[in-house]
C-alpha distance (Angstrom), angle and dihedral (degrees) to the residues before:
residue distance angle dihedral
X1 . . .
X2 3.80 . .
X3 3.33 94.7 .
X4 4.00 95.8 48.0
X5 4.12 88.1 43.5
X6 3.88 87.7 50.3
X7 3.75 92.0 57.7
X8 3.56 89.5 43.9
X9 4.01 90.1 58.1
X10 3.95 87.7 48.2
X11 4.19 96.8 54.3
X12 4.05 79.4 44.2
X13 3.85 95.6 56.5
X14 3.64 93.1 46.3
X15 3.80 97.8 43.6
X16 4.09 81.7 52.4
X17 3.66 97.3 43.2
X18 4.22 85.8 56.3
X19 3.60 89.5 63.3
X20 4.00 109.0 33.6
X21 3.55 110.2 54.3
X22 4.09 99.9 170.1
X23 4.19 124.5 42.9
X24 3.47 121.5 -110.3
X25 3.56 120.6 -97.8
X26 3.69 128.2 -122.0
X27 3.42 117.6 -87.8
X28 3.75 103.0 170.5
X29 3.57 143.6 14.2
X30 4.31 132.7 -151.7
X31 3.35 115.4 177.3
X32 4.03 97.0 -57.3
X33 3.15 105.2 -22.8
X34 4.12 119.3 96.1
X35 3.83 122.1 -148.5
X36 4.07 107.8 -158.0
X37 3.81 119.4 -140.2
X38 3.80 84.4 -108.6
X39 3.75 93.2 71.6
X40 4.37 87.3 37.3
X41 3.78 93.1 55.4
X42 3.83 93.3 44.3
X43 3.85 88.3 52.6
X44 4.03 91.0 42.1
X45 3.78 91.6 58.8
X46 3.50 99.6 44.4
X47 3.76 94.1 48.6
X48 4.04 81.8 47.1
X49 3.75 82.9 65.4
X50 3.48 109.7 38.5
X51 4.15 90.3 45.6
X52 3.90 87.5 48.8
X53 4.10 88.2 52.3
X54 3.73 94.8 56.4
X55 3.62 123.0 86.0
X56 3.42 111.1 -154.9
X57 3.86 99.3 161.3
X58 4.18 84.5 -112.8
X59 3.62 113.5 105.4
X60 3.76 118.9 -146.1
X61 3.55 129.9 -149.5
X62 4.05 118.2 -129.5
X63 3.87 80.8 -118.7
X64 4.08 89.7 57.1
X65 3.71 97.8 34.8
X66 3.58 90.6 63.9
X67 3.19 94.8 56.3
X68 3.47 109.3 37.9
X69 4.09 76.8 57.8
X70 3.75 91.3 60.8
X71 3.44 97.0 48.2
X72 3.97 89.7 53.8
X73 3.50 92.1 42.7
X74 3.90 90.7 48.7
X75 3.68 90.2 43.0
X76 3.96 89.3 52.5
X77 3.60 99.7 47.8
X78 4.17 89.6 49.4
X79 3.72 87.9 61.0
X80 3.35 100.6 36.9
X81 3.93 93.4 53.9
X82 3.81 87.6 38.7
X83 3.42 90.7 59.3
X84 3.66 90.7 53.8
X85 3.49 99.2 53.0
X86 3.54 94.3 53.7
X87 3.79 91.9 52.7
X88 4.05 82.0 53.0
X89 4.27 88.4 46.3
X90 4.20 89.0 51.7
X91 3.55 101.3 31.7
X92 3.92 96.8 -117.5
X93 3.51 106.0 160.9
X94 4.18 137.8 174.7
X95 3.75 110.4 -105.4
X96 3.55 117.6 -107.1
X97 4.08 87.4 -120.2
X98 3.91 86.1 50.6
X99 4.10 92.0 57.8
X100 3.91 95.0 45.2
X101 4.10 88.0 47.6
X102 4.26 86.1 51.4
X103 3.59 85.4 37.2
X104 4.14 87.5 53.5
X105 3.57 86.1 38.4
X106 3.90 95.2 55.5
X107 3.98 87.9 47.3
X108 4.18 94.2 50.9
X109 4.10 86.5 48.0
X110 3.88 89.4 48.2
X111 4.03 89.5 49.4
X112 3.86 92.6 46.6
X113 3.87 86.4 54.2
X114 3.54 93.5 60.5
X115 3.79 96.0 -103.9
X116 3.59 142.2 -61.8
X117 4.16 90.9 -39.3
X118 3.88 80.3 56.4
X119 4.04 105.4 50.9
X120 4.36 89.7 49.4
X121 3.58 90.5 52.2
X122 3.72 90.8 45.9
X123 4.26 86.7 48.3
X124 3.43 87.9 47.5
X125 3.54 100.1 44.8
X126 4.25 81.4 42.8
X127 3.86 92.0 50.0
X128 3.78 81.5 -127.0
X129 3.88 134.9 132.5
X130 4.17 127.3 -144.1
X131 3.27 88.4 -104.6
X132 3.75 109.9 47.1
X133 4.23 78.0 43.6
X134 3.64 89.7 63.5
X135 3.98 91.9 34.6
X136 3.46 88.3 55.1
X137 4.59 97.1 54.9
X138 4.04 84.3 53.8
X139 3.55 99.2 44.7
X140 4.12 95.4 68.4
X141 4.05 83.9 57.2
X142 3.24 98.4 41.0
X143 4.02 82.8 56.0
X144 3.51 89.1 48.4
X145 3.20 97.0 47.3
X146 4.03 104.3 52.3
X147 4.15 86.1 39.3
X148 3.94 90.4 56.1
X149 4.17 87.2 40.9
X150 3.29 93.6 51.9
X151 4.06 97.8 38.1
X152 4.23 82.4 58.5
X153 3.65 92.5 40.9
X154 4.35 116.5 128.3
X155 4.01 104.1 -92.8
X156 4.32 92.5 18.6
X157 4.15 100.9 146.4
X158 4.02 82.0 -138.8
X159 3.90 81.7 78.9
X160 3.63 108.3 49.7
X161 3.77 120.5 55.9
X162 3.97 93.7 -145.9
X163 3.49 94.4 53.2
X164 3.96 94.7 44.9
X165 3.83 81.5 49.4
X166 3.54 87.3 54.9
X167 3.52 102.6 43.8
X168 4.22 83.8 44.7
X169 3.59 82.3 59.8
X170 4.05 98.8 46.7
X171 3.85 92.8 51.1
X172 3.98 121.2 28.0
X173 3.76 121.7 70.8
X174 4.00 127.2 153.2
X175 3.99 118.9 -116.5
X176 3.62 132.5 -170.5
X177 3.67 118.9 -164.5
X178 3.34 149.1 -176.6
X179 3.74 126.1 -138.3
X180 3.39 131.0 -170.6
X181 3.91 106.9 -172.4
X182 3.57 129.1 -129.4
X183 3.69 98.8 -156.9
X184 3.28 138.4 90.4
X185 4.15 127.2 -126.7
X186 3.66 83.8 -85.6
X187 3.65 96.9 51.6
X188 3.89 98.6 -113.4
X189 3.81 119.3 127.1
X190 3.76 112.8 -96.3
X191 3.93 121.0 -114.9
X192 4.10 115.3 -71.4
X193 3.97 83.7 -103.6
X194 3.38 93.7 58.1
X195 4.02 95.9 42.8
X196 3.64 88.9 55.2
X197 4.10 92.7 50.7
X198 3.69 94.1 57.5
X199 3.87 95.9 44.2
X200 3.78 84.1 51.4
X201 3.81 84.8 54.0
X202 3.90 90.4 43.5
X203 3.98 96.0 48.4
X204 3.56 85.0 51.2
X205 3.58 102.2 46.2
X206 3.91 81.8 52.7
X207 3.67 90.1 47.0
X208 3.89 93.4 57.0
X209 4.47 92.9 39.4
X210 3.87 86.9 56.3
X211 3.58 96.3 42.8
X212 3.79 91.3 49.2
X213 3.77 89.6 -119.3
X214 4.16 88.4 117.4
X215 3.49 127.5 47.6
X216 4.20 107.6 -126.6
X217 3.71 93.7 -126.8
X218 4.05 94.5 31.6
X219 3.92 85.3 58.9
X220 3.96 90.2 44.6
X221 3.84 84.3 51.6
X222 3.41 95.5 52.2
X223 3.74 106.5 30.5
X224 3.57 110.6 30.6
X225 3.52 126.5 105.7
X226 4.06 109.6 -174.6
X227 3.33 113.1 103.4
X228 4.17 80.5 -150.8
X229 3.69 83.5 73.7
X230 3.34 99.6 36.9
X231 3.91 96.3 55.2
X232 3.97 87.8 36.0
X233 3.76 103.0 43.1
X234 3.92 100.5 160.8
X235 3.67 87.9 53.3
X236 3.63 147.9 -112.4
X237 4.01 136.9 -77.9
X238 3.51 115.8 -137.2
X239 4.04 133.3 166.1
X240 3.54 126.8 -135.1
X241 4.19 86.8 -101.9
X242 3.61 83.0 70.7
X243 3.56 93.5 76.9
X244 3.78 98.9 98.3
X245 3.54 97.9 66.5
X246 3.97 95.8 19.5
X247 4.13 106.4 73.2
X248 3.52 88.6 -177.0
X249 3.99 90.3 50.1
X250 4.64 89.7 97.0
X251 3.67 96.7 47.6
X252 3.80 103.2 42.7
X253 3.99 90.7 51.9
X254 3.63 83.5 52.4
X255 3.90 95.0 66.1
X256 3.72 125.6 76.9
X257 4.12 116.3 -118.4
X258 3.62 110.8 -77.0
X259 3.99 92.0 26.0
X260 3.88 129.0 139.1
X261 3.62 106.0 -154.8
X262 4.28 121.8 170.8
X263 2.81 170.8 110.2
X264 3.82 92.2 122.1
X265 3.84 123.0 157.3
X266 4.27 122.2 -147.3
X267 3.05 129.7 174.2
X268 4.33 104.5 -75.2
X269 3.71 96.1 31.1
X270 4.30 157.6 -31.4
X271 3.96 116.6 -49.3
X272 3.73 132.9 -142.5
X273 3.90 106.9 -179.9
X274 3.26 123.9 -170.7
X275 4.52 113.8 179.2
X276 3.66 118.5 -149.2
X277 4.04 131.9 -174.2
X278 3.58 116.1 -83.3
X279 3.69 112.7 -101.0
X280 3.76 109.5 -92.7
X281 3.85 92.6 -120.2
X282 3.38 107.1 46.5
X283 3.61 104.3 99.1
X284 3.46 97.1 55.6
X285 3.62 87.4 49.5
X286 3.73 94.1 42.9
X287 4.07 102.7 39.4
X288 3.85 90.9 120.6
X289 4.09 94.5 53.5
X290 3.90 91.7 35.3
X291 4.44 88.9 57.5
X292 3.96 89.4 55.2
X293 3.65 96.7 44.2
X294 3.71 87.9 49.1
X295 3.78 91.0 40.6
X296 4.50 85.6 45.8
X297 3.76 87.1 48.7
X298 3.88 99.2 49.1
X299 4.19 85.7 44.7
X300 4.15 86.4 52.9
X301 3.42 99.4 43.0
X302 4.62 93.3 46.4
X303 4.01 80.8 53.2
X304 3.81 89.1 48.8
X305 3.75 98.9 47.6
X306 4.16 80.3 37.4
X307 4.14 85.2 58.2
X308 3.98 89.5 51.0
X309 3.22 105.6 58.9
X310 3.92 102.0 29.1
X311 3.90 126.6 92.5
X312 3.57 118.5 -110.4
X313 3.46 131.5 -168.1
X314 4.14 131.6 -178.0
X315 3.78 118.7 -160.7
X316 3.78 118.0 -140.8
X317 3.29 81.5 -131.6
X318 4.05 85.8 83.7
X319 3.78 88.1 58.1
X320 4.15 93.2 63.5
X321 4.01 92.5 51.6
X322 3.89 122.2 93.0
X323 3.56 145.8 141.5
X324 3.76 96.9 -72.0
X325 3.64 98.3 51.6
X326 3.98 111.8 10.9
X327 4.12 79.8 114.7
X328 4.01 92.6 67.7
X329 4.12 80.7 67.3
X330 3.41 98.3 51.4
X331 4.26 95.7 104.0
């Protein structure tokens, strides 16, 4: 097997060296480890992709699409190599029966393609090179690997029940809302006449909530337009890890229990929140969910402090690459 997949790295190399002539040049820098504008372009075009398949009722220029799709890409490759160098820093390494199953892995892949003719076209067609391919299998283990490390590290609140209690405490609260959308049945923001209707109506929905004119849940009755809340009406918990797919997330840990707070506007519509007490049973009936939070937030906050106190350095090579020629990097 090692044998067979060494030869099959060999005909690789010199079926790459055919068509890329010149190295790559740097594109970014973390710490000591170098990230070629090979690996930046393939991440720039497939966070062109994924940003142009999301509809989040905001509508990007080209201008701002690019570089919102830097920043992610930039943002991706910092963790990605900060990861790595913490593996280095605590000698967390992939078993030697781990590489030879991605190695087997890589070779069954390669087969299904039809062959060696196959995989290029599918790097090509991927904006990908062999190496960031097989950079790319390790890198969800290597995840893995530091999250699980860390989550069983000495003094990790996934360990001890009174500090999970206390970071349950810190970081969950229940919200109801109501939303009054700013997009039409196609998902596109209405007209700036419209848009300044329904705040009107929001403001004074607010108005009449705070002035105890309008029952909270009367108003979320009658106003609301998620389904979210409308399926859910004594609210939701959420933590404060939530706040990547949760807009709303910021502003509702901001209130005090019992508060109204508005009018807020996200991305599909106008908020009124109000933030509640946690239901008394829900950690019991949560434990599982609450230990990989905990265990997500301790990961996010040893890349943050990682981010802080590592050097970082951007190329201005990254400035020249786009979505019309990020392929003439790809060596």
């Amino acid at each position: 097997m090692i044998k067979k997949a060494l030869v099959l790295v060999l005909a690789i190399l010199v079926a790459l060296s055919v068509f890329n002539c010149a190295a790559s040049p740097t594109a970014m820098k973390i710490g000591n480890r170098k990230v070629d504008a090979s690996e930046y372009s393939y991440y720039l075009n497939y966070n062109h992709l994924n940003l142009s398949m999301k509809t989040s009722g905001t509508i990007l220029t080209a201008d701002e699409m690019l570089a919102r799709a830097h920043e992610v890409t930039q943002q991706q490759i910092i963790e990605n190599e900060l990861i790595a160098i913490a593996c280095e820093d605590l000698e967390l390494e992939l078993s030697k029966e781990l590489k030879e199953q991605l190695a087997e892995e890589k070779e069954e892949w390669i087969d299904s393609l039809d062959g060696l003719a196959g995989y290029l076209s599918y790097l090509n067609d991927n904006a990908m090179t062999d190496r960031l391919y097989d950079k790319l299998q390790e890198q969800s283990y290597t995840y893995s690997m530091l999250h699980d490390y860390l989550a069983q590290a000495e003094g990790s609140v996934v360990l001890d029940d009174q500090g999970l209690r206390q970071f349950f405490a810190e970081n969950y609260i229940k919200v109801k809302y109501i939303r009054l959308t700013t997009l039409d049945e196609n998902g596109l923001p209405y007209n700036d006449a419209t848009m300044n209707d329904i705040h009107e109506q929001a403001k004074s929905v607010l108005t009449q909530i705070k002035n105890g004119e309008l029952d909270f849940d009367y108003a979320m009755a009658t106003y609301n337009d998620d389904p979210i809340m409308t399926e859910r009406p004594t609210g939701i918990t959420v933590s404060s890890q939530d706040g990547l797919i949760r807009e709303y997330i910021t502003d509702a840990f901001a209130l005090k229990d019992g508060e109204v707070g508005g009018v807020y506007l996200y991305s599909d519509g106008y908020y009124i929140l109000q933030r509640q007490a946690v239901d008394a049973n829900y950690y019991d009936e949560n434990h599982e969910q609450i230990l990989l939070t905990a265990a997500n937030w301790t990961f996010s906050n040893y890349i943050s402090d990682a981010a802080a106190v590592t050097p970082i350095t951007v190329s201005s090579v990254c400035k020249k690459i786009n979505f019309e020629n990020y392929k003439n990097y790809i060596k």
